[in-house]
Structure formats: structure tokens, C-alpha cells
C-alpha positions as CSV (number, residue, x, y, z in Angstrom):
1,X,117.7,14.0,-42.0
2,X,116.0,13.0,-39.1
3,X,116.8,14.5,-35.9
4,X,116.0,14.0,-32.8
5,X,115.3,13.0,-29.5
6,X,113.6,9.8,-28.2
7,X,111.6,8.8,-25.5
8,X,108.8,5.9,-24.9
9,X,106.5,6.1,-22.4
10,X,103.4,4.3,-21.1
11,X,103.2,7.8,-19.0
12,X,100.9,9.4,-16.9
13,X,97.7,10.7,-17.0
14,X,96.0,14.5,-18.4
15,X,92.9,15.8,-18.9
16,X,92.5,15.3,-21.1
17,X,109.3,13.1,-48.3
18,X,110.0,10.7,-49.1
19,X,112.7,13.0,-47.8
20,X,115.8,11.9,-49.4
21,X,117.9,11.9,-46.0
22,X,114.7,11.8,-43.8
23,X,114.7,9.1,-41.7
24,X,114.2,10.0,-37.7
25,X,113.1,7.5,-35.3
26,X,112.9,6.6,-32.3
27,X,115.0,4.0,-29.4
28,X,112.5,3.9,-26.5
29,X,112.8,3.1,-23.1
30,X,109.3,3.2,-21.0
31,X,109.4,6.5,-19.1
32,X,106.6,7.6,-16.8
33,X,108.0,11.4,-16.9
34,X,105.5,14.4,-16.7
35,X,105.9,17.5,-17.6
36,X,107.6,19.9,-16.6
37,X,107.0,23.9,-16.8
38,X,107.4,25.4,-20.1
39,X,110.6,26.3,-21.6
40,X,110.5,29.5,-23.2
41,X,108.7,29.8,-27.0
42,X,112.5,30.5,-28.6
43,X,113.8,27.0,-27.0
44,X,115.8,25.5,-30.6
45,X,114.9,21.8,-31.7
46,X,117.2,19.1,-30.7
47,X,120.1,18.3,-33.1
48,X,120.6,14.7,-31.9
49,X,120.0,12.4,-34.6
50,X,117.4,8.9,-33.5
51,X,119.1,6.0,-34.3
52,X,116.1,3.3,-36.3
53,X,115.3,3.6,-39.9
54,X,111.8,3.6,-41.3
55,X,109.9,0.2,-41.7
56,X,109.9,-2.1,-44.4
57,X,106.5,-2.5,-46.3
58,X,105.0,-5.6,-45.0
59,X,103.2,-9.1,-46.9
60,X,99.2,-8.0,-47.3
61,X,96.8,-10.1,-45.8
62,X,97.9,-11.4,-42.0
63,X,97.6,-10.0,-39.2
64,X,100.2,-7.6,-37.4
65,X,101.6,-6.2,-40.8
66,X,99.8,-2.9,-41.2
67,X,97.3,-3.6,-44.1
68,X,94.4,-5.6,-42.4
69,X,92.1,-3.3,-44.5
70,X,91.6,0.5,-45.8
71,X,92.0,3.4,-43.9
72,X,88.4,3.6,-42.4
73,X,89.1,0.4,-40.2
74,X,88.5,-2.7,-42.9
75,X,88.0,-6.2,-42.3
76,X,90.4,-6.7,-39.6
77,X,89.0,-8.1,-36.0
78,X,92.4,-7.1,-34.7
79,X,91.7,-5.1,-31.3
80,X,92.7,-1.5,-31.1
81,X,96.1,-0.8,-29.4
82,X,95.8,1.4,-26.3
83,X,98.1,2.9,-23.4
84,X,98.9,-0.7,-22.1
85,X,99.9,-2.1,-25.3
86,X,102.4,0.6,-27.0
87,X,105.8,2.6,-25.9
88,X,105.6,5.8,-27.3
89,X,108.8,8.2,-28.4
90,X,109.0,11.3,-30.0
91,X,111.3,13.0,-32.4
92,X,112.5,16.1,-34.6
93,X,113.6,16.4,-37.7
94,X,117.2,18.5,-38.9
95,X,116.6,21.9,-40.4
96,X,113.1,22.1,-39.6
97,X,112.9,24.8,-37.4
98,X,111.0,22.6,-34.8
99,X,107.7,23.0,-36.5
100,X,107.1,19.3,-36.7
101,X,107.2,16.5,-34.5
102,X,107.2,12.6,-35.6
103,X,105.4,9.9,-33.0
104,X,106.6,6.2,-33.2
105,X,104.5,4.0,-31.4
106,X,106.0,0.2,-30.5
107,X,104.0,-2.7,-29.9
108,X,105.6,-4.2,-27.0
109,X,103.3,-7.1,-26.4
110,X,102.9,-10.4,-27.2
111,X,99.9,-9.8,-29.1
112,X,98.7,-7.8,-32.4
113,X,97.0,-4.3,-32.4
114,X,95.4,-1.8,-34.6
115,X,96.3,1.8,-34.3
116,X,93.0,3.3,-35.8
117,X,92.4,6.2,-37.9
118,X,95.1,9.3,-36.0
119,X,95.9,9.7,-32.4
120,X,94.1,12.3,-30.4
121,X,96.7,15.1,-29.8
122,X,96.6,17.7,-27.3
123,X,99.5,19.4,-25.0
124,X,99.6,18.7,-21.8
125,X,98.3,21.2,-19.7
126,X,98.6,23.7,-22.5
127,X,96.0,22.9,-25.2
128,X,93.4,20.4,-24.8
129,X,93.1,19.1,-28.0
130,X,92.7,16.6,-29.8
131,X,93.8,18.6,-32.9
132,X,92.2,18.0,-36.3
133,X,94.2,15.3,-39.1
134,X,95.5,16.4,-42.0
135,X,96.4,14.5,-45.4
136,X,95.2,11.6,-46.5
137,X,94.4,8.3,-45.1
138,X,96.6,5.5,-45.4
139,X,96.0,2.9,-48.1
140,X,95.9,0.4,-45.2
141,X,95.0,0.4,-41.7
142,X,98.1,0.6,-39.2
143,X,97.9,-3.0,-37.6
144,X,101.4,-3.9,-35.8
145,X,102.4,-7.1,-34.3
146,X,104.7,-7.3,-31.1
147,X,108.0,-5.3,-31.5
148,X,106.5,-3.5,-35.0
149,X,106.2,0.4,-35.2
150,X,103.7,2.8,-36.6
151,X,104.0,6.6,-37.0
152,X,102.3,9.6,-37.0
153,X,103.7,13.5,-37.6
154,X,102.3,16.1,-36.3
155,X,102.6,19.9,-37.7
156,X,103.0,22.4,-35.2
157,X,103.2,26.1,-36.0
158,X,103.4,28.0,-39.7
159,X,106.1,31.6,-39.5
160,X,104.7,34.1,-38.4
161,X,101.7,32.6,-36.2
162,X,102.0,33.1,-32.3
163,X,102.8,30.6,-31.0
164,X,102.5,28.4,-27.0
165,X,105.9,26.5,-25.6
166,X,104.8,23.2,-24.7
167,X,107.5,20.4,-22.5
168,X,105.0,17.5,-23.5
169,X,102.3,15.8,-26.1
170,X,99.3,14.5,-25.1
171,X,98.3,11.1,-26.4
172,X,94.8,9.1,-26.8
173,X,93.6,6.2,-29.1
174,X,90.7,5.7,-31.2
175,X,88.6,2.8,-31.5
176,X,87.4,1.5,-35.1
177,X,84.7,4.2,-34.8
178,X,86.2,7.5,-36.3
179,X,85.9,10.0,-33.7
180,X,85.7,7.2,-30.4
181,X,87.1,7.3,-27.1
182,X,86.9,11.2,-26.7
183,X,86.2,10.5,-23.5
184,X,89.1,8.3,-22.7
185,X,91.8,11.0,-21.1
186,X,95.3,11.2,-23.0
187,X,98.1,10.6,-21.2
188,X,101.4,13.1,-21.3
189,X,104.3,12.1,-22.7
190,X,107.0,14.6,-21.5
191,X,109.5,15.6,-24.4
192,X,113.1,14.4,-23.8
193,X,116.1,16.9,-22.8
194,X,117.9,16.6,-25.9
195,X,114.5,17.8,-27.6
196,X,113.7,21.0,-24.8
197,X,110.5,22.6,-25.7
198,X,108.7,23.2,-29.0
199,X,106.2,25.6,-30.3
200,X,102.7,24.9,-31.3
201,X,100.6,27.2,-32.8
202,X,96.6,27.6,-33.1
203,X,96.7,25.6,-36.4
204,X,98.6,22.2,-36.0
205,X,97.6,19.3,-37.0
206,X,98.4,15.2,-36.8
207,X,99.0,12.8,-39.5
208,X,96.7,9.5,-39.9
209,X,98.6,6.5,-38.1
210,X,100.9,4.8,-40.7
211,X,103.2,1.6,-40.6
212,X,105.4,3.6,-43.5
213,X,107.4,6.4,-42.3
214,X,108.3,7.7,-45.5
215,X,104.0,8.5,-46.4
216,X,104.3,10.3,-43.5
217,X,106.8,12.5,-44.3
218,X,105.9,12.9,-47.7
219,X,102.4,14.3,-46.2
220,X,104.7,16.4,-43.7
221,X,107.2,18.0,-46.4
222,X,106.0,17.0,-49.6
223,X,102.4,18.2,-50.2
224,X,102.1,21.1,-48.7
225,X,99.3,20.0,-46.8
226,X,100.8,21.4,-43.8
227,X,100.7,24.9,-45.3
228,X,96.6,24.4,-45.6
């Protein structure tokens, strides 16, 4: 059911379900786009569908496959992924009235990383963030090798609340400390054409990083948690 609209950056620099036919993801290309000024708050959501599939699970135990140790950072010595290690695209998803957005972050080096805990959101020059997490922690820590993916969703706006059009997401990366780096600056990541502009309101919230697409949209659609 997955929709949307893909684009993978290494971008520049700001201030700082298991549904049964959800399945968006992402083709990436690095991009260094900014944003742009903000379409209007009734932009729609893209309708173009990504093109990969969620990941399969991976074999415990090595490093690279995602489950290097529990959700508060385990036993893994794995270093943390940062801007020069990932490509970053973002996505929609069909009939969801744009109030979510899925990240899929690729590994495009030679080397392992660990994307720890959630991503530090904001919106470009919009709103600041980082926004809060929500659901969860994964059973295992999101550790991807070179050309593996991890994914996070991000809710954006319940009916009813008012609401800010935003062009681009704000990215950052935590270290195995919860809460670390919040004085690193996130970088924007412009959305892409097909996906216009979306609307965030004062409550959204990210997902923890997660190698399995399908947890994430079962916290996204499935629990509710969204709705809390």
C-alpha cells in the first residue's frame, strides 16, 4: 500500500501493520537539495508508489544484521552511523491522508553501522525539533552492513489539529547514549516533487530505528499509538 516518493540524500546543513498491502520504500539517489518555500498546508500526498519491499529478518549474532543487542544499545562495538555513512529517502503511504511519513536509511559504505535508539526529527526551517519517539523499542538494535536499510516512521498531524506545511525533514543521529549528539545540527533533506509538501502538527512524533519495516508500520497503523 505504500506510496510514495523517494529521495536519498547526504544533504545540507540546518539548525538545527503489518499492513497487509503496506510496503513503501524507498530507490535513492544522493541529492544535496534544500528546501524550498512551503507549499500550501492543503498540498495532497504523492500517489507514486516506491519500488523496494521491506527487509528480510536477518541471522542474530554478527555484525551488520540489525540485532547486535536490545534496544538500549547492547553489546555491539559497531560505530554509530552518521551523515557520511547513510543515503536517506523518504516516502508516503496510499490512503493515508499524508499524516505519516516512512525514512529508509541505506548504508552505502564499505563498513557496518549502528543506527541508535530514533533519529532526531525536526523540519527544516519550520520546527526545530527533535520531536519525541513513540512506541516501543525494537527487540534489537538497528545495525546495518553496507547496502542494508533501516526505517523509521514518523506521525505527523491527528484531524482536526492546525497544522504547519513543511518542503523538507530534518535529520540528526544519536550516539549509544539516549539523548546524545543534540548538539550535532541535522541536516535537511528536501521532500521530492512527486511527494510536494506535507503537514505536521504540534504533536508528531518518530518511530525507534528498525531493520523490519513491517514493526514499524504496525506501531504506525496498528496500535494506535499514534492517536496517544
Amino acid at each position: 500500500m505504500a506510496v510514495a516518493a523517494l529521495l536519498s540524500t547526504t544533504a545540507c546543513q540546518s539548525d538545527d501493520g503489518k499492513g497487509d498491502a503496506q510496503k513503501p520504500g524507498a530507490s535513492a539517489t544522493p541529492s544535496s537539495a534544500t528546501p524550498s518555500s512551503a507549499a500550501p498546508s492543503s498540498a495532497p500526498p504523492s500517489t507514486t508508489p516506491p519500488t523496494t519491499s521491506a527487509p528480510k529478518p536477518s541471522k542474530p549474532g554478527k555484525p551488520g544484521n540489525g540485532n547486535g543487542g536490545d534496544g538500549d544499545g547492547g553489546t555491539t562495538t559497531v560505530a554509530a552511523c552518521n551523515d557520511n555513512d547513510l543515503s536517506i529517502a523518504t516516502s508516503a503511504w496510499r490512503q493515508d491522508s499524508g499524516q505519516h511519513l516512512l525514512i529508509t536509511a541505506t548504508n552505502f559504505t564499505d563498513k557496518a553501522c549502528t543506527l541508535y535508539h530514533y533519529p532526531r526529527i525536526g523540519f527544516g526551517a519550520k520546527i526545530d525539533g527533535p520531536i519525541p519517539a513513540m512506541g516501543p523499542k525494537p527487540k534489537a538494535i538497528a545495525t546495518i552492513g553496507p547496502k542494508q536499510k533501516a526505517y523509521a516512521g514518523l506521525f505527523l498531524f491527528r484531524g482536526g489539529e492546525q497544522t504547519v506545511a513543511v518542503e523538507a525533514v530534518s535529520i540528526g543521529y544519536q550516539d549509544r547514549a539516549l539523548g546524545s549528539n543534540d548538539d550535532v545540527a541535522m541536516l535537511d533533506v528536501s521532500f521530492p516533487k512527486e511527494l510536494g509538501a506535507l503537514n505536521v502538527g504540534p504533536n508528531a512524533k518518530t518511530t525507534y530505528w528498525n531493520r523490519d519495516l513491517r514493526a514499524v508500520e504496525d506501531i504506525l497503523f496498528r496500535s494506535g499509538a499514534s492517536g496517544s
